[in-house]
N, C-alpha and C positions, 0 to 999 in steps of 0.2 A: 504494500500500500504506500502511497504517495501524501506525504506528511507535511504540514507547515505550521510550526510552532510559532507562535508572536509570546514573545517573553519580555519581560521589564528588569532592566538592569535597578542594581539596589544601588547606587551612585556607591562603588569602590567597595562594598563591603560585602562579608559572607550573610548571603541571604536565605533562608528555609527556603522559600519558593522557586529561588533562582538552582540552589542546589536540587531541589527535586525535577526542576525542569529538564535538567541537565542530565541527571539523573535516566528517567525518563525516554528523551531523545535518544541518549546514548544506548540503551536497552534495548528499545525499536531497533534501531541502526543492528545491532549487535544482533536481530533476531532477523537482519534479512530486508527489513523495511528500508525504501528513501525516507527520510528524514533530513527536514533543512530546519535549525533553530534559530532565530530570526531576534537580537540584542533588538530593546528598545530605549530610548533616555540616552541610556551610559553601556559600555562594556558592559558582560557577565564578569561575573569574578567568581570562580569555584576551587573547591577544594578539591577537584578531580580534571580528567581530562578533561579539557574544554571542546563542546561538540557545536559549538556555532558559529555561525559564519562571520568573517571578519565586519564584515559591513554590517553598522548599527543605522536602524530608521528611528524616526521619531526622535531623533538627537535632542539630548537636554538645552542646549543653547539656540539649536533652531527653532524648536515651539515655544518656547520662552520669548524670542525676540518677534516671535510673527503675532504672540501673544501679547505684546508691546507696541506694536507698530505696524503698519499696513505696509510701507515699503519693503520689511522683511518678506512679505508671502509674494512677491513676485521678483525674486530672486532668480537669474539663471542658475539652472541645475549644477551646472559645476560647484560653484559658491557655497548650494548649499548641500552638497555634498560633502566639499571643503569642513564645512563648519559639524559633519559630520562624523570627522575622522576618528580613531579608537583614541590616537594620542592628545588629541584638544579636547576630545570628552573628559578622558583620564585626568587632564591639567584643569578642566571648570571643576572636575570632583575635590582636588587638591584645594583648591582654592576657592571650596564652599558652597557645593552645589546643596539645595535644601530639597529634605523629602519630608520636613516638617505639613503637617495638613494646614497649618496655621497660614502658613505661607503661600497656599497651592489651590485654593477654591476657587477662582476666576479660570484657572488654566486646566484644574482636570475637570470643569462641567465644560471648555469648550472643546478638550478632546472627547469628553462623550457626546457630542453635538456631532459628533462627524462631519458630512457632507453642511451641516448647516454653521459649524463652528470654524476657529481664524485657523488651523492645522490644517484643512484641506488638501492645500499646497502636499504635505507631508502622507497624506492619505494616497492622494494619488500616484505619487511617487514608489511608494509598495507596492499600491495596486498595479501599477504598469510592469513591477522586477517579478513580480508574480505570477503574472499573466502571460509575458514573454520569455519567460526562460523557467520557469518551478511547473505551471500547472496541477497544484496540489489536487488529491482526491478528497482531502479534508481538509479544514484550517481547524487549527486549536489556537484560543486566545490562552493563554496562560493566567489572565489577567481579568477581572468585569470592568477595569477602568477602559478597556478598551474596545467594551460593547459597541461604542458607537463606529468601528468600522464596520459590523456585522450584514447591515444592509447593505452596503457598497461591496461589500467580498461577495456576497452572496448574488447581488446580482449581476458584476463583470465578471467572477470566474465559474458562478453556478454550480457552488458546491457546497456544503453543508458545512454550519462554522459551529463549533462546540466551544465551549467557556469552561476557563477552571474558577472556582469559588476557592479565594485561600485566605482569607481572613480581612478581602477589604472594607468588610463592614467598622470594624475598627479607626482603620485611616480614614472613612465616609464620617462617623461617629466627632472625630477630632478636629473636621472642619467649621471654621466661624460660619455664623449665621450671617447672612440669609444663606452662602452657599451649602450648607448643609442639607437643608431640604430639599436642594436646586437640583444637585448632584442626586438626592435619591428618588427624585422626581424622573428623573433622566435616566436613569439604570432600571428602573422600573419601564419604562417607555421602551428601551433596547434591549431590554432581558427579550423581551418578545421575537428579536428577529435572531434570535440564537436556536441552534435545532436541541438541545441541553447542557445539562449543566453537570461536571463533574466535580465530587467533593471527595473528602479523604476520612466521612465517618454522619453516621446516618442522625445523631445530634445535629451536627450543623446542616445537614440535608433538611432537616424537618424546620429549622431559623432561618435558613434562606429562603424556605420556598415562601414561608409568608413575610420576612421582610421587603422580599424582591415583589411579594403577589404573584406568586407563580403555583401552577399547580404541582402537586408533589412526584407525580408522572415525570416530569422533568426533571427530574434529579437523577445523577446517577452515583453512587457512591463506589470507589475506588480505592479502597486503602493505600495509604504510602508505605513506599517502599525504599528498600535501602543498594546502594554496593558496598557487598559485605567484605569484598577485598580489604587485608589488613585487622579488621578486627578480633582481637585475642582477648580470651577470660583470661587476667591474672591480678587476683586481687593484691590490695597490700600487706604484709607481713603484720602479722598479729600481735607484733611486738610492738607497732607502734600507736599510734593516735589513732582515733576512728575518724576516719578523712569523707567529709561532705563534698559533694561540687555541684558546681550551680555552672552550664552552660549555655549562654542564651545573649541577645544581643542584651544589654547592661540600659535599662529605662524602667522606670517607676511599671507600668502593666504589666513587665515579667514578674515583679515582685522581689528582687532583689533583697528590696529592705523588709519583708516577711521576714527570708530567711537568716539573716544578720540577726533579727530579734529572736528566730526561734535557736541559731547557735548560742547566744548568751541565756537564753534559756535552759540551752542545753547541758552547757558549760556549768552554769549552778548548779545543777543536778549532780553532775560526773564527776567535775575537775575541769579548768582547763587545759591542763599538759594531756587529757586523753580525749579532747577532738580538735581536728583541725578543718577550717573552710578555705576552698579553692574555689576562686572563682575564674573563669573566663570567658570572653566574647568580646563584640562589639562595644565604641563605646564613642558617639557621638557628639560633637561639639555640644548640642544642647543640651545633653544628660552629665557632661562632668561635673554640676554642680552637686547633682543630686549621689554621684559617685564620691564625691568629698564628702559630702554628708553623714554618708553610711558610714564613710573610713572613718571619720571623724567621733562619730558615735563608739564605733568599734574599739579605740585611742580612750577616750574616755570611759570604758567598761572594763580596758585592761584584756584584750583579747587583738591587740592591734599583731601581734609576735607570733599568733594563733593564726593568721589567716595571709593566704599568699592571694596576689590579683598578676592575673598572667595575661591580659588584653588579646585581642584577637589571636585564635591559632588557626594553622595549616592544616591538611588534612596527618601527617606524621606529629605534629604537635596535640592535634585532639585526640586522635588513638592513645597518644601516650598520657596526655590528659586523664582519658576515660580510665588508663590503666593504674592509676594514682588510687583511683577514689574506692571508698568503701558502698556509699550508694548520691545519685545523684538526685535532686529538688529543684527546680524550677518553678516557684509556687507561682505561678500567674494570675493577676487580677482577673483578668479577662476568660472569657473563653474561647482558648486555643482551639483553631479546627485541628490541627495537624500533630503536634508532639513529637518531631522531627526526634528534638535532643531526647524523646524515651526511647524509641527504637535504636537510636545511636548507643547509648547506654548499657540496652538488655543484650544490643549483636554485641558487646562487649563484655558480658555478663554480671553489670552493675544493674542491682535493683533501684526501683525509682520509690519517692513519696511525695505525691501529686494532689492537689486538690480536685475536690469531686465534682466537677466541671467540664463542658468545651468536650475534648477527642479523648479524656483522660479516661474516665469509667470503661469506655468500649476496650480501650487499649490493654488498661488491665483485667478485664475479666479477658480478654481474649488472650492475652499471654503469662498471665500468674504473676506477674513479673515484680509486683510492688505494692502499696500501701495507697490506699485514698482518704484524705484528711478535709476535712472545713476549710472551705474557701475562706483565703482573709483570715484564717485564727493562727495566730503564734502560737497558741496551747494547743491546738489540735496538732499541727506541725512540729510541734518538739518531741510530744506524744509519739507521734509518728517515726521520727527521727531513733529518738531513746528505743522504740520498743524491737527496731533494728539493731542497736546498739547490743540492747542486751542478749539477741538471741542471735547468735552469730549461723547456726545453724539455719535457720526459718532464713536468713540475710540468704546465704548461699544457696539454699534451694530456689529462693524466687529470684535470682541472677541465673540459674542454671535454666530453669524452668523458660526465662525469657527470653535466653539465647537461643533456646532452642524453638520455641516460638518461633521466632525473627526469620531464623534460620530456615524453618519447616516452611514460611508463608509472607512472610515479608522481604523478600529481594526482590532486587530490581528488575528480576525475568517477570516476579510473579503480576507483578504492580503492570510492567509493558503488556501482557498477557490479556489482563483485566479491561485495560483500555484500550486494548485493540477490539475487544469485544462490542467496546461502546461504539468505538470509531463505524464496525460492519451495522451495526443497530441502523445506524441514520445514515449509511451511505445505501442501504440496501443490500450490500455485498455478501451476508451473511444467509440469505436466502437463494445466492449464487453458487454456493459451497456447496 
């Protein structure tokens, strides 16, 4: 089958979505499929082989500026090709491209405007490298912020366009008003010319379909999936500390500062020479305040010597990450569709303890793998924490338990597998078979 993925670069940083896109692609590809993944904004940036095409559309400086000015949208193509380049995207990210929603609500309701918003220019431009040289038998948006090509794909190349759902309700959520309702006015209006919608767990299947107004028909639920290359169980020696880690892009909705309160919790309980917290991930210009804060708290409780912060890793840096810890927490305000970093975790053989929310509950009843606690409770999450602590046995069975999980149904064959299913659904191709 004949594939076109449209994916949204995370401006320089390791993204879930971007990872699993990648992911994904690379699986098809690897199972025989064309596959072309298609950078939008910025570069991809993964922690694995990169499977997409040098050329980015939808360049962060070019919708921005045609977003600003009407001379920008009739640009000869060269120019904005130019202003397209991997390395000038790479240099605007440097130098502070924003993916704040605060910032962004004039520019993504008029990319979901499509054909009637100031990006056209930029619309038609795909749609021409598409048409003339790809010929997809499907489009996949990776994205709903990019519902509004849907109509225009669908009726120059006349092929069925599928949407992935991966948590932009969230970024929708944290846009100023009036653009708030503007934008979900708008995605409600373009969900419609989508043939479905693919999600990663039938909780957020059943949240989209009535935030979006969609019937529940249209949903199709895909679990994520992992490449399990590299990942090894080896817990750490028992000799030392009980080592927490927390992996996840570092902002107030992962919850960071939950679990900062629930280690000093913890730490009352124990000792603090017998836990230690690791953290890593992302960590954006707008959230260092709020990362000084935690440290700063952590400094003041006397657990500053306790806790290592390790900022973004590679994919050999996360392996070896994962292989530090005794069990991993990502307490997330929000509800998470995906759970990337649980599955990363259990292919690891690190048990998680999660709040009972989002993709969490499905994940662990489906792989043993960990503990579900109250959303938001630092006692229910210490609780959580401790009652691993103390049973180191129950610890290792449910990392054993979720590796093998992972392993039996979560790779990245299984996942390509899944959604090539959906793919023959809505091209008809499966009644070709």
């Amino acid at each position: 089958m004949k594939v076109a993925f449209i994916s949204a670069g995370a401006a320089g940083m390791y993204c879930g979505s971007c990872l699993g896109d990648n992911t994904l692609a690379a699986a098809l590809k690897s199972l025989g499929h064309d596959v072309t993944l298609i950078p939008t904004y910025t570069p991809m940036k993964t922690d694995d082989l990169d499977v997409s095409t040098r050329r980015v559309f939808y360049g962060a400086i070019n919708i921005y500026l045609q977003q600003k000015a009407a001379v920008f949208r009739h640009l000869p193509r060269v120019l904005d090709r130019l202003l397209n380049r991997p390395w000038l995207l790479d240099l605007a990210v440097r130098l502070g491209t924003s993916t704040d929603p605060r910032d962004l609500g004039p520019l993504t309701l008029s990319v979901l405007q499509g054909e009637d918003g100031r990006q056209t220019r930029e619309m038609e431009i795909l749609v021409d490298w598409l048409r003339d040289g790809h010929r997809p038998e499907v489009i996949h948006l990776t994205n709903s912020m990019f519902l509004g090509l849907g109509r225009t794909l669908k009726r120059e190349l006349g092929v069925p366009v599928l949407c992935s759902l991966q948590g932009e309700d969230l970024f929708v959520e944290g846009l100023n008003p009036p653009y708030r309702d503007q934008v979900l006015a708008a995605l409600r209006e373009r969900a419609r010319d989508a043939d479905g919608f693919i999600v990663t767990c039938r909780a957020y299947a059943d949240f989209m379909s009535g935030w979006l107004d969609l019937p529940a028909g249209r949903m199709h639920v895909v679990p994520l999936g992992l490449n399990l290359q590299g990942h090894e169980a080896a817990e750490p020696s028992a000799d030392g500390p009980f080592v927490i880690g927390y992996l996840a892009r570092i902002c107030p909705e992962k919850g960071l500062h939950l679990l900062a309160e629930a280690f000093r919790d913890l730490a009352g309980r124990v000792g603090r020479d017998r836990v230690r917290l690791r953290v890593a991930g992302y960590l954006g210009r707008r959230y260092r305040p709020y990362l000084d804060g935690i440290r700063s708290r952590l400094r003041d409780w006397g657990l500053a010597a306790s806790c290592d912060f390790l900022g973004e890793v590679d994919r050999r840096g996360k392996l070896g990450f994962l292989n530090s810890l005794h069990v991993l927490s990502v307490p997330t305000v929000y509800r998470d569709p995906k759970g990337r970093f649980v599955l990363e975790a259990l292919a690891s053989g690190v048990p998680v303890v999660q709040p009972r929310h989002g993709a969490f509950p499905e994940l662990i009843e489906e792989t043993g793998g960990g503990l579900l606690v109250e959303p938001e409770s630092v006692a229910s999450l210490a609780d959580g924490l401790h009652a691993l602590l103390r049973d180191p046995e129950r610890r290792r069975e449910m990392g054993r338990r979720g590796r093998d999980a992972v392993y039996n149904g979560r790779g990245d064959r299984a996942m390509a597998e899944a959604t090539l299913n959906v793919y023959r659904s809505v091209t008809g191709s499966e009644r070709r078979e």
